[in-house]
N, C-alpha and C positions, 0 to 999 in steps of 0.2 A: 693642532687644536688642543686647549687645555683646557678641561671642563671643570666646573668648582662648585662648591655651593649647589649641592643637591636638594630638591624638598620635593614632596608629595603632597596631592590633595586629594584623601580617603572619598570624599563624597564624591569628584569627578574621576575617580581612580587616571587622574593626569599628574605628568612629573615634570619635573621641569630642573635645568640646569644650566649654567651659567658658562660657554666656552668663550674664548680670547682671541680674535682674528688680530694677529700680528703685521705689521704692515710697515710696509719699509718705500717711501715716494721719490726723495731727491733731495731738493734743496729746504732747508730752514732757514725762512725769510719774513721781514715784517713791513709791512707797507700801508700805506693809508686806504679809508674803505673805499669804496666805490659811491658815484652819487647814488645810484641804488639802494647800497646800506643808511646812507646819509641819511634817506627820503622815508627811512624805515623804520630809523632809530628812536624818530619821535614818537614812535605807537609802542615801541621799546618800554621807552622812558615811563610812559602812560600810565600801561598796564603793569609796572613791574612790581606793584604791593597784592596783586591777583595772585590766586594759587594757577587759574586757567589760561592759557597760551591761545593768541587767537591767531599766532605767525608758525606754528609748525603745521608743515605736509606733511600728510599722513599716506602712504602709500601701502598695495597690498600686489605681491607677484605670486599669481597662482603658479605653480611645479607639476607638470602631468609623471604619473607613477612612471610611465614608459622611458619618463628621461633618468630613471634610475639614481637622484639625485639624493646622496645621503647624507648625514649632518655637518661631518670633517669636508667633504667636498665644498656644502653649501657655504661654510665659514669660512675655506682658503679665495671664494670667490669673493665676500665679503672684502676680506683682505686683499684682493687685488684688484678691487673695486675703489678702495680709498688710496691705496697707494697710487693709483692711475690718474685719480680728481686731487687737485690738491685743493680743492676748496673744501672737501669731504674734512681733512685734516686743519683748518683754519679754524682758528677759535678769533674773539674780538676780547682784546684788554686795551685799559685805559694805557697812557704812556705819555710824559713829560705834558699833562693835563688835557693831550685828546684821545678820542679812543684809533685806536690803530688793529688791524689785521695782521696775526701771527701764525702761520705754516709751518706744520712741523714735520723734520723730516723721517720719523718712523715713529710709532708708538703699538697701542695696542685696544683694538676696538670690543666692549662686550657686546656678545651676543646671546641672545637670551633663548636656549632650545628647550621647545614646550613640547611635549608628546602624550599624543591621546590614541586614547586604546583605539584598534582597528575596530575593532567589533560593537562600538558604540554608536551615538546618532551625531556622529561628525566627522564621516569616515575620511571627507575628504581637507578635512580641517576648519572650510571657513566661517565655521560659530566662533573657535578658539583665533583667528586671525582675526576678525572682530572687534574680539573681546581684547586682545592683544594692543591690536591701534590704538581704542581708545583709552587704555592704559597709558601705552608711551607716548600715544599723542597728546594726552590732557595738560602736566604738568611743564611747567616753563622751563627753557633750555636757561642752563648756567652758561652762557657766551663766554664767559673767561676760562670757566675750566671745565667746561665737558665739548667735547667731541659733536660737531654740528650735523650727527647721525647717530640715532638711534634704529637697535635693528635686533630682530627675532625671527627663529622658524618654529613651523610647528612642524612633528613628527607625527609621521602613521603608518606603523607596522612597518618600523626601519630607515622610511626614506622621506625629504622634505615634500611636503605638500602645498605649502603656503612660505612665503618671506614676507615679513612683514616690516616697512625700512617709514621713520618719522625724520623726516628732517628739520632744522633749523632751517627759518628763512631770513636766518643773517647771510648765507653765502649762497645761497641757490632759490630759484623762483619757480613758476610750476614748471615753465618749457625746461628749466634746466634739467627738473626732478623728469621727467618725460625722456631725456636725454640721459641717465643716469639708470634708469629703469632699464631702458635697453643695453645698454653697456651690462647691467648687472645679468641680462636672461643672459647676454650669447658668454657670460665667465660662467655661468652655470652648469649651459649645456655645450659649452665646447672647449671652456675653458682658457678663453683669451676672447677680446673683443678687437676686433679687425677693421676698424676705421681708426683715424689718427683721434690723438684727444685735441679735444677743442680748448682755447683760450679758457685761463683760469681768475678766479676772483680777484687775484695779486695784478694777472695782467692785463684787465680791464681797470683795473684802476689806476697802472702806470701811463697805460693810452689816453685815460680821461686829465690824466696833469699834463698831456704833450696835446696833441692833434685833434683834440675835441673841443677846446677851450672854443674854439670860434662857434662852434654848434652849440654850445651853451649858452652865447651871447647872442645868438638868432633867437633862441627859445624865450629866452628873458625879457626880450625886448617884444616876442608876438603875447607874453605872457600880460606886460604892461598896456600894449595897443588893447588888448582885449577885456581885460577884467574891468576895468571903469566904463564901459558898455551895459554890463550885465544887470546895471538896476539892481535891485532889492531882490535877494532869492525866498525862495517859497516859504523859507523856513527861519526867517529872520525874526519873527514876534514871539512873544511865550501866547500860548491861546488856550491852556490850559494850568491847573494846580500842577501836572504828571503825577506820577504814580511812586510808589515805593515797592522793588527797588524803580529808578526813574526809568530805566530801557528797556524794550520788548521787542523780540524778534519774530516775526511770524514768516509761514511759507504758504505760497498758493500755489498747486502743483496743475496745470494747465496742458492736456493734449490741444484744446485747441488753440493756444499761444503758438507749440509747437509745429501745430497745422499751418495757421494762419501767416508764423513769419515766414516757413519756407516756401508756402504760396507766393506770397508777397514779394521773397527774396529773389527768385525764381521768375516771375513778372515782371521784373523793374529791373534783373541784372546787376544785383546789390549782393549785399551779404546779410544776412539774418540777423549778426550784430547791428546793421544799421536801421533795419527794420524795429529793432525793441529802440534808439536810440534815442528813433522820430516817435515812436508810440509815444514814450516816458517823454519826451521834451512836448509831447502834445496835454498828455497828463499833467504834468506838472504845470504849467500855463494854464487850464482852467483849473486847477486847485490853486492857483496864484490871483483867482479872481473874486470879486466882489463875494460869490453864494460860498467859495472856498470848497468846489465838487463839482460847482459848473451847471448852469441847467439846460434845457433841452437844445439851446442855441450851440453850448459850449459845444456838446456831444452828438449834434446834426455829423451825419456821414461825411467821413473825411474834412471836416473842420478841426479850428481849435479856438479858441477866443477865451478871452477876462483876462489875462495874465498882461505884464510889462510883454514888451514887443522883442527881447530877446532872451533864450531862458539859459542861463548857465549850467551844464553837466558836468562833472569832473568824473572822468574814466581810465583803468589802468591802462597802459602804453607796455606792449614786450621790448620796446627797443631793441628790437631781433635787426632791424634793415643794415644796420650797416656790417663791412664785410668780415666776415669770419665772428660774429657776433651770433649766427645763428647758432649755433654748435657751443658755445659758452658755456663755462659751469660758473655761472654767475648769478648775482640779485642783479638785475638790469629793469626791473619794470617803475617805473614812475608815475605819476598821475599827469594826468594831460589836461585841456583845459579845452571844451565844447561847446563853443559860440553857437544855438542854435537860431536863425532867424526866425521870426513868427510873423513878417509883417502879411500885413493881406487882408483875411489870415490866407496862410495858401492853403489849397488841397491834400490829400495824403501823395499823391504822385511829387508834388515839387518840395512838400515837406518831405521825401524823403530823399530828393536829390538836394536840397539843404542841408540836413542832417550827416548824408556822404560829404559833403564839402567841411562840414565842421567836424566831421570824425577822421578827415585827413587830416585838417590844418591842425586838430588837438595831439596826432601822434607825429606829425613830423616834429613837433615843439615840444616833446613831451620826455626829451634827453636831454635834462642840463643841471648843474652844480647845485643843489638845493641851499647852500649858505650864500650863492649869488643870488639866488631868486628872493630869498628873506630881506636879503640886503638891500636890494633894487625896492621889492616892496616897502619897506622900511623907509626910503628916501624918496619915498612917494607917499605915506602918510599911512599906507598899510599894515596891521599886524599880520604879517602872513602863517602865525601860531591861532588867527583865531578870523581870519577873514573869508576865509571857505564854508566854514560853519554854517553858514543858513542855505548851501546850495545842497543838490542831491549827489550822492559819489553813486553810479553805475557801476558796477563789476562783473562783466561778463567769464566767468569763469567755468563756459563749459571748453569742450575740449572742441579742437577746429573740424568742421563737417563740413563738405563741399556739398551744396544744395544744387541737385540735377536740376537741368533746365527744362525739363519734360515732366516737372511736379503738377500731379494732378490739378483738377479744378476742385473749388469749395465742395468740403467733405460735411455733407450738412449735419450727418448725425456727431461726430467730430468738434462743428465748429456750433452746434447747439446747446452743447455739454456747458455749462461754468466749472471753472476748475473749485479744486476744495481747500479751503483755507483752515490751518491751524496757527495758534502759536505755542511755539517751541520752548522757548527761553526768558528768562528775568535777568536782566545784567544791572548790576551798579554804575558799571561809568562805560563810554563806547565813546571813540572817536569822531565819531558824525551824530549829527541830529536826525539823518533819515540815507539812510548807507540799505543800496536793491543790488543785490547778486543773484546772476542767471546761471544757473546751473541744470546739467542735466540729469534728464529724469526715464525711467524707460517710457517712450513713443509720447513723452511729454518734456515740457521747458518747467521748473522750477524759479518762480521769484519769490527770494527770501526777501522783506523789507525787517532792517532794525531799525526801530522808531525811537528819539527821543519825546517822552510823553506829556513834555512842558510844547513841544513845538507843534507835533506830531500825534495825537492822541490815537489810542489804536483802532480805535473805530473808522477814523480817518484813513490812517494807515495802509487797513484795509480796503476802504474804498478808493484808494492811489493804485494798487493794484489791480482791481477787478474795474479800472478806469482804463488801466493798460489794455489790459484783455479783451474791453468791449471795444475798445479801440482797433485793432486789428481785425477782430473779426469783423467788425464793417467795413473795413478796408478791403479785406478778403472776399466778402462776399459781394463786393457794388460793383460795377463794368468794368474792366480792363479800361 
């Protein structure tokens, strides 16, 4: 370990110091990206006049004092942590005018060791891991020439207490960063990790120029049969001046969302992703109608009415199924495309075995060549740079919970509650007009909505949310 670049901060009496995880993988190779990367590039491209990254993982590995884990230790695991992933060590540069993935076979990773006094109000570090992430998370990954990990520890009275690792999501997606996590505790605490490594970003994307090609042209062709179905999406007229800057992101943090779906999920022998799938395509269908929020016919128990008779969701896909794929240190997730039916209208029971039929067909389809899918669209009359735009993108991005089957019945003080709504953020430009991520929250579900506020006013916004919410819980609460 070579440590550099010492400084101190007098007011938090914390120091901090720069050490060099040297790392030495295999081979130096350069190959083409992945449709993964492909599918990613364009949010790339987008954002790239932004000082803010909205594609790095930001991750935090807590260190218990017992595992004696001190700073040279923590840094040679670093180090054979990236030497082990070769996607860890891939950068993306342009080459003979496309961009190409370059592996490299040794270098030298910084590590940023922050140390805070024992005896202060952060003994066990995580205010300074924190503070740290959002540090290295905010700022945008140079793809060409920096290393697509960033990574720090903090110190306390000797030994690591916190790692705190930001990744680039040019070569790794969250299940990979999930897979990468682990590998990094057992180089920490044992100092080797003991399962084989999984397929890497180079070799997923040799397999997608051989043996995949026909699953790209299944995808492309249910991509075609489907999207001239979808009618007009929610979000296709301006119905507003918007705002300055024009985006707003807000969150509504909801126990009983989180109640209601694992009832729901639990009752019906689903998965709690399906259950928000059908809420949100119930939601968006009477905000697709006449009053634009639905009146008391839309919102009758287990109904849904006013909208077009099929509501278009676009949702992210891990493309984990196929084999040896699980275990991947790759970007493999792609967006999928969620035919819901609405005719009837049906009930919440068959709109949710709808919703399962269209959250299959969206990720079986939801692995294929992103410059064939343009293309195909393209020769169809589509811009597929701007034809998704009025539909809603879903992003379930909590982490996967197996809901027992013996989930209580309706928690009334629970599902009586409304969750509480703020908003967060002001953006100047965002790739969707109305983009809901599920995320988790303790003993609650978080949906964040960003709203374009020419489509999407936030008033609105928020009543698409808290339409979700009342949606379930009458689902929750009406007969079996």
């Amino acid at each position: 370990m070579v440590l550099t670049s010492q400084s101190t901060d007098q007011t938090a009496a914390c120091t901090e110091e720069v050490a060099y995880a040297d790392f030495h993988g295999g081979r130096a190779v350069t190959g083409p990206l992945t449709w993964g990367q492909r599918a990613m590039w364009r949010a790339v491209v987008e954002f790239e006049s932004t000082r803010h990254s909205f594609l790095n993982l930001r991750r935090t590995l807590a260190v218990s004092r017992r595992a004696g884990v001190d700073p040279a230790r923590a840094v040679r695991a670093l180090a054979a942590l990236v030497g082990r992933h070769e996607s860890l060590r891939t950068r993306v540069r342009p080459s003979d005018g496309e961009l190409r993935q370059v592996a490299a076979a040794e270098g030298r990773l910084p590590v940023l060791v922050h140390t805070v006094p024992a005896a202060g109000a952060d003994p066990d570090g995580q205010m300074a891991a924190g503070t740290l992430a959002a540090r290295f998370g905010d700022p945008r990954f140079d793809h060409a020439a920096e290393w697509p990990l960033r990574a720090a520890v903090v110190v306390v009275d000797g030994l690591v207490r916190q790692v705190v690792v930001v990744f680039s999501h040019s070569t790794v997606d969250f299940h990979a960063t999930e897979t990468v996590l682990r590998d990094l505790r057992m180089l920490l605490l044992r100092g080797a990790a003991p399962t084989p490594r999984g397929l890497q970003s180079l070799d997923v994307a040799e397999r997608e120029q051989q043996v995949e090609r026909r699953r790209s042209d299944r995808a492309v062709a249910y991509w075609l049969r489907q999207f001239p179905t979808l009618g007009v999406g929610s979000f296709a007229e301006p119905v507003a001046a918007g705002l300055t800057p024009r985006y707003r992101r807000g969150v509504l943090t909801s126990p009983a969302i989180h109640h209601a779906a694992r009832l729901l999920a639990a009752r019906h022998r689903t998965s709690s992703s399906t259950v928000l799938l059908a809420a949100t395509a119930a939601a968006l269908h009477a905000s697709g109608g006449p009053e634009a929020g639905g009146g008391p016919e839309a919102k009758a128990v287990g109904r849904v009415g006013g909208g077009p008779e099929a509501v278009g969701i676009f949702t992210m896909a891990n493309n984990r199924f196929q084999p040896e794929y699980d275990t991947a240190i790759s970007k493999l997730n792609q967006i999928g495309l969620c035919r819901v039916d609405l005719t009837g209208p049906p009930d919440f029971a068959e709109l949710l075995r709808r919703a399962r039929q269209a959250s299959l067909d969206g990720y079986r389809h939801a692995y294929y060549d992103p410059l064939a899918l343009a293309q195909a669209f393209a020769d169809h009359g589509y811009d597929y740079g701007t034809a998704l735009a009025p539909f809603c993108y879903l992003n379930d991005i909590r982490l996967p919970h197996d809901v027992p089957s013996d989930v209580a019945g309706p928690n009334e003080s629970t599902l009586g509650t409304a969750g509480s709504f703020h908003w967060l953020e002001e953006l100047d430009r965002f790739a969707w007009r109305c983009r809901i991520q599920v995320m988790d929250a303790p003993d609650a579900v978080e949906l964040a909505v960003t709203a374009d506020t020419v489509h999407l006013p936030p008033a609105r916004a928020e009543r698409l949310l808290r339409d979700i919410e009342d949606r379930l819980v009458r689902a929750a609460r009406s007969t079996p």
